[in-house]
C-alpha positions in Angstrom: 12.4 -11.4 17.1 10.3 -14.3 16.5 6.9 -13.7 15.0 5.1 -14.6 18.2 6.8 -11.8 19.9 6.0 -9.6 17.3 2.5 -10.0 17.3 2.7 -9.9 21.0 4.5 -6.1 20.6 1.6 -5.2 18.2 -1.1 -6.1 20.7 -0.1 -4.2 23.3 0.4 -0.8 20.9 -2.9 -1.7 19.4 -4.9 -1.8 22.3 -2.9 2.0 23.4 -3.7 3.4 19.9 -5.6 6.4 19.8 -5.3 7.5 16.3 -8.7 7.1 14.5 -6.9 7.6 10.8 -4.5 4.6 11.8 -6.7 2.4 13.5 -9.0 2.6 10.3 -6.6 2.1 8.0 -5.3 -1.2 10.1 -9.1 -2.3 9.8 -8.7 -2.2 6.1 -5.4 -3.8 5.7 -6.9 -7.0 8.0 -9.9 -6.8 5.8 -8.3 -6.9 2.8 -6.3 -10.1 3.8 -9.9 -12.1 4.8 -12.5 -10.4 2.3 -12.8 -11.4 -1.4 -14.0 -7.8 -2.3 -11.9 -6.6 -5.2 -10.3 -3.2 -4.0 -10.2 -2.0 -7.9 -14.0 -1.4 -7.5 -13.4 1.1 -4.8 -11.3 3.3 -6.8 -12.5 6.5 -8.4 -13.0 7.0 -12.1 -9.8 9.2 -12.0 -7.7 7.0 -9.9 -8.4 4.2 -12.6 -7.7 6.2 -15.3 -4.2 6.8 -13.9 -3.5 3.5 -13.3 -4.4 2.6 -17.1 -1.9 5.3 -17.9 0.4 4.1 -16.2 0.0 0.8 -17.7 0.3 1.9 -21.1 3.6 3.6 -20.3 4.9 0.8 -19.4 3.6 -1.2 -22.4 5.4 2.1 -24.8 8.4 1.5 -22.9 8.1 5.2 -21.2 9.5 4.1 -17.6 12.9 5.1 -15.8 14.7 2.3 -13.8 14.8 2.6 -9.8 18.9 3.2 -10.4 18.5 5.7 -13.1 16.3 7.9 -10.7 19.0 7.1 -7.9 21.6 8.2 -10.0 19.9 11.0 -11.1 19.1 12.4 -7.5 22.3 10.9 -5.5 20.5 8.6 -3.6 
């Protein structure tokens, strides 16, 4: 499917959407594609700090390869 067909397809479910969560979020993702507003800024305190962590771990070598964690679960 070509990608003006696809867009074509997403018009028409757009315009029948009803769902207020998924029409917002859709209004963000277009946003974030045009606006030069950093999205770090609208993260919480928390949600930062948890990012940071995350970092770090990955700096200390704490992480678990995507085929380790499919091996581990069968997947």
């Amino acid at each position: 499917m070509g990608h003006d067909a696809i867009k074509l397809e997403l018009i028409e479910w757009l315009s029948r959407l009803e769902d207020e969560d998924t029409i917002e979020y859709l209004k963000v993702v277009k946003d974030s594609k045009t606006d030069k507003h950093d999205w770090w800024n609208d993260l919480t305190l928390e949600q930062k700090k948890g990012i940071d962590r995350g970092l770090k771990d990955i700096e200390e070598g704490r992480v678990v390869s995507h085929e380790e964690v499919r091996l581990k679960y069968g997947l």
